[in-house]
LODOMAR-810883 format. One record per residue (C-alpha): residue in one letter; chain; x, y, z. Coordinates in nm, 4 decimals, decimal comma, padded with zeros to 6 digits. Example, Ala and Ser with C-alpha at 12.3 -4.5 7.8 and 13.67 -1.06 7.14 Angstrom:
2
NODE   resn   chain       east      north         up
NODE      A       A    01,2300   -00,4500    00,7800
NODE      S       A    01,3670   -00,1060    00,7140
//
This chain:
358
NODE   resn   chain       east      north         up
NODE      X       A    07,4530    08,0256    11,0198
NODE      X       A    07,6815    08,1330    10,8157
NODE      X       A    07,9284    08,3544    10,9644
NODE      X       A    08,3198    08,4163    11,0681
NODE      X       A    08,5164    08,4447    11,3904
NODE      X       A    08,6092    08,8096    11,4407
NODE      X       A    08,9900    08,8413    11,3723
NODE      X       A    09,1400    08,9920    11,6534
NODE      X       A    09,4248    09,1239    11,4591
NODE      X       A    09,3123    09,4610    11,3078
NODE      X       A    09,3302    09,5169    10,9438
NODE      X       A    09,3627    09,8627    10,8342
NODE      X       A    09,2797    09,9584    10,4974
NODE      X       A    09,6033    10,0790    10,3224
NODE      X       A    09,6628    10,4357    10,2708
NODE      X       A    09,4063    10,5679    10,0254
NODE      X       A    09,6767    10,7344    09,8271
NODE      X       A    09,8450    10,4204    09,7759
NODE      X       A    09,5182    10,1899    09,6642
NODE      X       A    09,6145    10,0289    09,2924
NODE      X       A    09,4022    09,9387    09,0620
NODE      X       A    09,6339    09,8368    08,7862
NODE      X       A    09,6398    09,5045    08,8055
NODE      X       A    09,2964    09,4171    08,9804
NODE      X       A    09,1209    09,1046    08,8272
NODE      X       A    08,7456    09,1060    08,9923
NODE      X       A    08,5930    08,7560    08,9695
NODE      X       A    08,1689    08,7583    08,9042
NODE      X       A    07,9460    08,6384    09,2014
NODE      X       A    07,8754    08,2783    09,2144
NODE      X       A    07,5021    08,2782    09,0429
NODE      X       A    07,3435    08,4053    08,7224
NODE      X       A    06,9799    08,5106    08,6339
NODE      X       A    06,7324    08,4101    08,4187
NODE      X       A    06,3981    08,6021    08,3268
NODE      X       A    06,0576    08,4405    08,4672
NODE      X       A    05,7556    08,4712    08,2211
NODE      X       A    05,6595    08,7827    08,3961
NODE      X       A    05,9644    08,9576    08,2915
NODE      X       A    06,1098    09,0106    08,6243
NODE      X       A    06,4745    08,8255    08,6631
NODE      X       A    06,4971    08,5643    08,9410
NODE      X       A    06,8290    08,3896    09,0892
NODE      X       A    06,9091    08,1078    08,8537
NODE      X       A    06,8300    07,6860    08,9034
NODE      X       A    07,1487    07,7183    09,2018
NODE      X       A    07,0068    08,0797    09,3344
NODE      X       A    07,3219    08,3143    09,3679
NODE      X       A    07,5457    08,1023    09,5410
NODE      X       A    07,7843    08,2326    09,8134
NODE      X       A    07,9092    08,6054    09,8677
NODE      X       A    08,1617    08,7502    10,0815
NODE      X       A    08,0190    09,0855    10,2902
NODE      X       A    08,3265    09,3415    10,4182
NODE      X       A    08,2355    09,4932    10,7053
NODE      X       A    08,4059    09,8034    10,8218
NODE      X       A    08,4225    09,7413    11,2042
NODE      X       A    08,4204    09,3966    11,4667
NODE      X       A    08,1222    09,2308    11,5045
NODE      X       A    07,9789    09,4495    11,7784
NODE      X       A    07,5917    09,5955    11,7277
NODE      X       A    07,7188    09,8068    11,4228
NODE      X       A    07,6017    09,4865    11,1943
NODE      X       A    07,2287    09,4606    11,3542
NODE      X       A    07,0776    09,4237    11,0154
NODE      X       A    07,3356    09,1894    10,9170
NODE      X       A    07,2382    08,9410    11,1894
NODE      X       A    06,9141    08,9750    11,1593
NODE      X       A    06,9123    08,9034    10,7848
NODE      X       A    07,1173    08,6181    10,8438
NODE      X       A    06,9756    08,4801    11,1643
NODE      X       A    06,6162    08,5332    10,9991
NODE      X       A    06,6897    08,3629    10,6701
NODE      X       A    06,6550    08,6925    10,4757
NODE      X       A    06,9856    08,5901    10,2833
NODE      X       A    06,8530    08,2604    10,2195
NODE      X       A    06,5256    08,3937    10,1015
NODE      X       A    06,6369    08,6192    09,8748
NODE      X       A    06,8362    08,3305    09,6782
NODE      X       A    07,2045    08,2873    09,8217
NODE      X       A    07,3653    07,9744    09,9383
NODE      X       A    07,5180    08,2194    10,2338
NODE      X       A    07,6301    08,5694    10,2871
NODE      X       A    08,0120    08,5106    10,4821
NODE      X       A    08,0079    08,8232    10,6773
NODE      X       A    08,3679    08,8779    10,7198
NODE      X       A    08,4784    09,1685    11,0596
NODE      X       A    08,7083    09,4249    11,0115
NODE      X       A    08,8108    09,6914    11,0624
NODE      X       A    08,8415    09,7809    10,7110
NODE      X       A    08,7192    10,0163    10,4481
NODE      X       A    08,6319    09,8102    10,2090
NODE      X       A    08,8152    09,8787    09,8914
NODE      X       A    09,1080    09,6609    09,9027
NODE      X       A    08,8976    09,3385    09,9607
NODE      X       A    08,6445    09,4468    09,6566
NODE      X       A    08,9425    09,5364    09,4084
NODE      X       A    09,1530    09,2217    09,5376
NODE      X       A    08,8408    09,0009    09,4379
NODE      X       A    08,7971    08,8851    09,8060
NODE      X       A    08,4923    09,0311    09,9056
NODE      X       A    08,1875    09,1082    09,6946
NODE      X       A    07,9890    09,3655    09,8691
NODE      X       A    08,1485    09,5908    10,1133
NODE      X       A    08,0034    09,8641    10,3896
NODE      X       A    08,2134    10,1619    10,3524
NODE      X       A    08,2094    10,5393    10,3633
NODE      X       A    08,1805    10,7703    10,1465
NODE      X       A    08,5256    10,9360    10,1957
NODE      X       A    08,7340    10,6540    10,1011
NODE      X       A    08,5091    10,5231    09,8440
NODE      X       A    08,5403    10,8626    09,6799
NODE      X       A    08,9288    10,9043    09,7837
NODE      X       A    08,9736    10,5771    09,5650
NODE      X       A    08,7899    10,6611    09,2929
NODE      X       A    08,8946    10,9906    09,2299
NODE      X       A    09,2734    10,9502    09,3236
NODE      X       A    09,2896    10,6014    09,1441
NODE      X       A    09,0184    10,5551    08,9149
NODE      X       A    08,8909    10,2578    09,1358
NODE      X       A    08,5835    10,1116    08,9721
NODE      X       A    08,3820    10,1690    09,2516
NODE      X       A    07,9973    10,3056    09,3037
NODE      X       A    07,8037    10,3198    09,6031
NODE      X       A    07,3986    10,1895    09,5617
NODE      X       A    07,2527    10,3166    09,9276
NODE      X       A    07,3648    10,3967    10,2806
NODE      X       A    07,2745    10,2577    10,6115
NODE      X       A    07,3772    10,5840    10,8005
NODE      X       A    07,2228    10,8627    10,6463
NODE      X       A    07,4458    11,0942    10,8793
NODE      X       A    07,7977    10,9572    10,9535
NODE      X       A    07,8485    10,9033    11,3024
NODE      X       A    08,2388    11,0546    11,3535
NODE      X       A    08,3026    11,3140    11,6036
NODE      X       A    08,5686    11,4831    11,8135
NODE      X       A    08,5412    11,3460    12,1162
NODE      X       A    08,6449    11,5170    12,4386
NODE      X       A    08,5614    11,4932    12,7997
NODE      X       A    08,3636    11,8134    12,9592
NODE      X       A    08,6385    11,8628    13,2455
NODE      X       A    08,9230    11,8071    12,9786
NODE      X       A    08,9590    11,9285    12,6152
NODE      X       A    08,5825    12,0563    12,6331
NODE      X       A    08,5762    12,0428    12,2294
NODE      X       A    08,2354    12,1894    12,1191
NODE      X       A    08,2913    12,4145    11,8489
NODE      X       A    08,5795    12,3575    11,5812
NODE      X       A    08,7338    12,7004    11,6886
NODE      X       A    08,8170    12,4577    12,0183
NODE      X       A    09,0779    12,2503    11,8007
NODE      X       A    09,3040    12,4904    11,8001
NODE      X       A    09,6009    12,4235    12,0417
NODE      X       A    09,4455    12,1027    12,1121
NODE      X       A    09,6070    11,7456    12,0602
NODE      X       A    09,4032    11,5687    11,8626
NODE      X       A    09,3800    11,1821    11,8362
NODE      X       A    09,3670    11,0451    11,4972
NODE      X       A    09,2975    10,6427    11,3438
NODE      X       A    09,5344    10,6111    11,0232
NODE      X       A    09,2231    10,5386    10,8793
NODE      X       A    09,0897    10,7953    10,9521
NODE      X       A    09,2970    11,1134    10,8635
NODE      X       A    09,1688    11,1979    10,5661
NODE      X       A    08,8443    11,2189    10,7232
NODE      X       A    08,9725    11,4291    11,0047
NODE      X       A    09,1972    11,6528    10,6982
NODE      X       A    08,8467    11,6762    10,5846
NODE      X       A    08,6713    11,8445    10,9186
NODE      X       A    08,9608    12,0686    10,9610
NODE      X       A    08,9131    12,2214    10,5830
NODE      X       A    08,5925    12,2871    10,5921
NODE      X       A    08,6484    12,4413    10,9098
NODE      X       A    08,9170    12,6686    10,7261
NODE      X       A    09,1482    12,5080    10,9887
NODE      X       A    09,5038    12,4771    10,9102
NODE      X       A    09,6577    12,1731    11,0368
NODE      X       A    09,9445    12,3498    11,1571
NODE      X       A    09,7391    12,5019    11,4447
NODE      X       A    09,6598    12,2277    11,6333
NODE      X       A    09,8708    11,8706    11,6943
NODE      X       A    09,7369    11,5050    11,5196
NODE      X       A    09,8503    11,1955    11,7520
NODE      X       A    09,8764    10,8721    11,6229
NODE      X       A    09,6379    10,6752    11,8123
NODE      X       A    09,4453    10,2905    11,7571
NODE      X       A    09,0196    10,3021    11,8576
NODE      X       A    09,1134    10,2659    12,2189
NODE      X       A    08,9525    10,5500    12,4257
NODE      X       A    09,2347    10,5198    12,6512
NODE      X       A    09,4569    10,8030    12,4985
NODE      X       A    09,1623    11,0559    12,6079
NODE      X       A    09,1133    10,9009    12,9382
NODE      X       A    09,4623    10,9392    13,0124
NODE      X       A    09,4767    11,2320    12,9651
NODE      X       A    09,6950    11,1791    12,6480
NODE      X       A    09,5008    11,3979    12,3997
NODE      X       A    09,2515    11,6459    12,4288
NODE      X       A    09,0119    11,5011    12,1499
NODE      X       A    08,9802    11,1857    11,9709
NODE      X       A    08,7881    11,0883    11,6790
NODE      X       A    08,5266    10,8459    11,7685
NODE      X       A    08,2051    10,7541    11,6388
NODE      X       A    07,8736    10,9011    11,8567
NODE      X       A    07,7509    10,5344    11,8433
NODE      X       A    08,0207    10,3486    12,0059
NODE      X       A    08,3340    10,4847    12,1833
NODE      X       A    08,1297    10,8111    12,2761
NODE      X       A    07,8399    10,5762    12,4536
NODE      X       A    08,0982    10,3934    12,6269
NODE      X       A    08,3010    10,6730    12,7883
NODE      X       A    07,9664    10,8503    12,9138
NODE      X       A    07,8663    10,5072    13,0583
NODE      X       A    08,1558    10,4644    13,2550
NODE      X       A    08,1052    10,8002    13,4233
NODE      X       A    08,2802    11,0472    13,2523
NODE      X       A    08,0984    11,3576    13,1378
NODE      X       A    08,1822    11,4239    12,7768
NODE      X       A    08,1936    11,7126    12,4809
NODE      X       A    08,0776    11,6008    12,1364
NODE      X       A    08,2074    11,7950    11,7698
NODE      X       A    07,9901    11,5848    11,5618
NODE      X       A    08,1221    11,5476    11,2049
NODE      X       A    07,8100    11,6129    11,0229
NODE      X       A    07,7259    11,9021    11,2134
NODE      X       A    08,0418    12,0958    11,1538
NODE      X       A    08,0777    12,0752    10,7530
NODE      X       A    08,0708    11,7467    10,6885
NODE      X       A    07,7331    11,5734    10,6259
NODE      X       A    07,8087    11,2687    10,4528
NODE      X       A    07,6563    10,9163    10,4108
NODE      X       A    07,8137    10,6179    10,5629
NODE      X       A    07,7757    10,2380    10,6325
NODE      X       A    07,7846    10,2703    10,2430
NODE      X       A    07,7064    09,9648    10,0212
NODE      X       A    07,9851    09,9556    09,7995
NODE      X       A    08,0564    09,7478    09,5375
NODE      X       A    08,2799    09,7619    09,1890
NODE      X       A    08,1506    09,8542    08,8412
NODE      X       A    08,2137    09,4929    08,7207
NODE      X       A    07,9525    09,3610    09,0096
NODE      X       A    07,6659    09,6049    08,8687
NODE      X       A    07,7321    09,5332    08,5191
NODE      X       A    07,7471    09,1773    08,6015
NODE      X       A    07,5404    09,0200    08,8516
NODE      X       A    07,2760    09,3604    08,8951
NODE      X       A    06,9926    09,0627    09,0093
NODE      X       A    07,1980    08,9543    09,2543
NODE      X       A    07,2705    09,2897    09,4165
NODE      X       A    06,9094    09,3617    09,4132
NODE      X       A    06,8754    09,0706    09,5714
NODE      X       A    07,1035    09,1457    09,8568
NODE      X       A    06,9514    09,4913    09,8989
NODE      X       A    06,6146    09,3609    09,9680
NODE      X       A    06,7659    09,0824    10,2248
NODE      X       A    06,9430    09,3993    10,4063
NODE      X       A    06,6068    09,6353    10,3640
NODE      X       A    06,4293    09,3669    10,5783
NODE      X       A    06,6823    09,2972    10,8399
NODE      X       A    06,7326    09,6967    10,8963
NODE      X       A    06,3442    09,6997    10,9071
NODE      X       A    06,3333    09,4069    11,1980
NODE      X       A    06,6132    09,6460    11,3827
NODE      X       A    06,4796    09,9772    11,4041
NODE      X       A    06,1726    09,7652    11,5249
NODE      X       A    06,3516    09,5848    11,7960
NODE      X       A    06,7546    09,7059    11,8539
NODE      X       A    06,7397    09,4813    12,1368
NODE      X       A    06,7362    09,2034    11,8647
NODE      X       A    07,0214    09,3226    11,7238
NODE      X       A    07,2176    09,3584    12,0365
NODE      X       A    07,1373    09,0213    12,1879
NODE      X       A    07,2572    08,8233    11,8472
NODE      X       A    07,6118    09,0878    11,8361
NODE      X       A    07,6295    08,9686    12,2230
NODE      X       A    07,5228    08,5804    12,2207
NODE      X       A    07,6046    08,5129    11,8466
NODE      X       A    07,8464    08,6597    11,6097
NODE      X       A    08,0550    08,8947    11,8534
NODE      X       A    08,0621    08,6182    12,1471
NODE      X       A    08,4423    08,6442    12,2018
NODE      X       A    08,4274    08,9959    12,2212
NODE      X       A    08,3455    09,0315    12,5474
NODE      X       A    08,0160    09,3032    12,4924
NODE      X       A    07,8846    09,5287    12,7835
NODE      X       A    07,4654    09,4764    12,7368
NODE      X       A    07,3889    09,7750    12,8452
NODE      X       A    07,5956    09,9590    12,6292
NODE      X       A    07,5966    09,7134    12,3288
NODE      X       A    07,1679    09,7858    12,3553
NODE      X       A    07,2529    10,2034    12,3660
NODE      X       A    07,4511    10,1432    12,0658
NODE      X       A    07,2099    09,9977    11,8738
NODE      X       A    06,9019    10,2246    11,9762
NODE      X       A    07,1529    10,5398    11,8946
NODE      X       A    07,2511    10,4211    11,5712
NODE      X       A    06,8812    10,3579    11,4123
NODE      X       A    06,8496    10,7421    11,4561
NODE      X       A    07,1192    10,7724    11,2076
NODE      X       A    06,9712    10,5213    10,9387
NODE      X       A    06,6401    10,7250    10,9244
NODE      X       A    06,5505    11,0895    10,8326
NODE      X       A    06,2622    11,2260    10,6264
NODE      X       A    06,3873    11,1062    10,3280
NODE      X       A    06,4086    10,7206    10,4091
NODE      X       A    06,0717    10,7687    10,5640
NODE      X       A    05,8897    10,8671    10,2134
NODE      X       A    06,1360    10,6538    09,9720
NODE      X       A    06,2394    10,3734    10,2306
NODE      X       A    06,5851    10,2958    10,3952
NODE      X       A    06,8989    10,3256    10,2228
NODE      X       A    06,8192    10,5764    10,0158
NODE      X       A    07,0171    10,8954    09,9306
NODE      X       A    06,8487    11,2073    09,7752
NODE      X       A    06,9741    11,3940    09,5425
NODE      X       A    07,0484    11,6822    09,8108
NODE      X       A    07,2298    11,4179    10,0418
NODE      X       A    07,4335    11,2953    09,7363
NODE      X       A    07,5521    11,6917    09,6379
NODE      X       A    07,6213    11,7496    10,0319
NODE      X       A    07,8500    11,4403    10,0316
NODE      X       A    07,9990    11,5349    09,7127
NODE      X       A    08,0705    11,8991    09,9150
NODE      X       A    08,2318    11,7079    10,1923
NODE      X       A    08,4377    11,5629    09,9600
NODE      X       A    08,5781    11,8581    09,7657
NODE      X       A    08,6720    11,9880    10,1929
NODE      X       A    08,8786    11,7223    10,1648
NODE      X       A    09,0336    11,7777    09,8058
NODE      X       A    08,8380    11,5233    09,6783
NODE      X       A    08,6396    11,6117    09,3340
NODE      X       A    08,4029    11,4288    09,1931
NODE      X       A    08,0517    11,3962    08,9940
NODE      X       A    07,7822    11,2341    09,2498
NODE      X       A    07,7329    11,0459    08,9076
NODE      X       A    08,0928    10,9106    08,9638
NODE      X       A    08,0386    10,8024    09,3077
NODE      X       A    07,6840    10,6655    09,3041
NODE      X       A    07,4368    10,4388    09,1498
NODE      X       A    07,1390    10,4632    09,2908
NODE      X       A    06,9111    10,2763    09,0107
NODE      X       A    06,9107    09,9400    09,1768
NODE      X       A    06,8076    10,0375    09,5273
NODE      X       A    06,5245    10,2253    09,2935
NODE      X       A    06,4228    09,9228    09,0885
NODE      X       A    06,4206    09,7114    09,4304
NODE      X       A    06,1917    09,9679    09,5459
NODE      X       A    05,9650    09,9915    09,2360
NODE      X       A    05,9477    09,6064    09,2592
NODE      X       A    05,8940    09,5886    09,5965
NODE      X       A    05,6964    09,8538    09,6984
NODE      X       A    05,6106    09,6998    10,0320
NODE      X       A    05,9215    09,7340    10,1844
NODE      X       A    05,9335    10,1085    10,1756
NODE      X       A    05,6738    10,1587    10,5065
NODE      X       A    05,9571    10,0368    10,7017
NODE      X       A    05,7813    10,1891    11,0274
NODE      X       A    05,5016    09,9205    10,9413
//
């Protein structure tokens, strides 16, 4: 098993604004290629060696098709020595321009911040989330935040992290920020509970589940709902990787296709190895770890994954995210953001793996 001990100190990604590039060295992925007679290119005599996975959050159910792919051997299958799956919370981008990590799960928003404000050589090749899973969260007897005219006045509760996300929400709402108060807050609920804020951002998957389970009636802004229907959970990798070691990537898509399949099959699965295996000194509620993981496979399918298989992004989900984006004072090409080839050549190869319903 080849996996870390979630670091209970929190590491924040670094302000996007401040991300350099300048002096980045990337180092290649352990591993080469080498074409069979067929054509097709295989991992090399020593497969692909080891890789270091980013994840953006601790290892609570989040990761379900992580485990599974690890736990199941899907990693191992597809050719590497391991894959170290390494907690955050983090974005991503530091650890893939430092060199330390080779793959990293991301979002869209700072992906996209660091490419276009810093030319980071970054792309993303498919999405676990095909709707991100932020909202406002409020409770029903408190802040009562259903509509994004109810921001206004309100004081809002906002991750570091995740300001330019919630700078985002408010400009496509044609909401100043002047007309309503940002706290500086951590993930902790507590703020809201308290009575500290009126809203806090929170993802529908994980602080919003646990709030309703402890008894508290609660009001929902969903992100994607109100202007901002972007992928997230992205795979995320740097130009170098693609150019580089595009076998190997392949390779790790078609590992994370089939432990994603084995989750939406059976998010208990998923939940029992975040609880018993890789988030053990968390301390993980069952019930709600299991409510996590059964809310978030609604956000990894839609009609489009159904016909062209998970991870995919149309071409109409790609142009909405590159709208969100611009909300947020963010331009770019979708060309400049994604790369969507491999996940189709994995696809083409594999055809199998697209009836992921079975």
């Amino acid at each position: 098993m080849s996996f870390l001990l979630p670091r209970r100190a929190k590491r924040l990604a670094a302000a996007l604004a401040g991300i350099a590039v300048a002096a980045v060295a990337l180092s290649a992925c352990a591993g080469g290629a080498t074409e069979t007679a067929g054509g097709e290119a295989s991992a090399g005599a020593d497969g692909f060696g080891d890789i270091t996975l980013q994840l953006s959050w601790i290892f609570n159910e989040e990761f379900a098709g992580e485990y599974i792919a690890d736990s199941k051997g899907y990693y191992t299958d597809a050719g590497f020595s391991s894959v170290q799956l390494v907690p955050g919370p983090s974005g991503g981008v530091p650890e893939l321009l430092s060199g330390t990590a080779d793959i990293a799960l991301s979002d869209s928003v700072q992906v996209g911040a660091a490419v276009a404000n810093e030319s980071a050589p970054l792309k993303i090749i498919g999405a676990t989330f095909q709707a991100n899973p932020f909202t406002v969260l409020s409770l029903k007897d408190g802040g009562d935040i259903a509509t994004p005219e109810d921001l206004k006045g309100k004081k809002i509760g906002v991750q570091d992290s995740n300001l330019t996300l919630f700078n985002a929400l408010l400009a496509a709402n044609d909401i100043d920020a002047s007309e309503l108060t940002i706290v500086p807050v951590q993930y902790d609920p507590a703020p809201l509970i308290n009575g500290e804020v009126d809203g806090f951002v929170a993802y529908l998957t994980n602080e919003a589940i646990s709030v309703e389970m402890a008894g508290t009636a609660t009001t929902n802004l969903p992100f994607a709902d109100n202007g901002l229907p972007f992928v997230a959970e992205t795979v995320t990798v740097t130009d170098d990787t693609i150019a580089n070691n595009r076998e190997m990537l392949k390779a790790f898509l078609v590992a994370e296709i089939k432990g994603w399949t084995d989750a939406l099959a059976d998010p208990q699965a998923g939940a029992d190895l975040a609880i018993e295996t890789y988030g053990t000194d968390l301390d993980l509620d069952p019930a709600k770890t299991l409510a996590g993981s059964e809310a978030q496979n609604l956000l990894v399918v839609s009609d489009e994954t159904e016909e062209n298989g998970i991870f995919t992004i149309s071409d109409a989900l790609q142009a909405e995210t590159i709208k969100s984006l611009a909300g947020a004072g963010i331009n770019l090409e979708a060309s400049d953001l994604f790369d969507l080839s491999l996940l189709a050549e994995v696809y083409e190869e594999n055809p199998d793996l697209v009836a992921y319903a079975g």
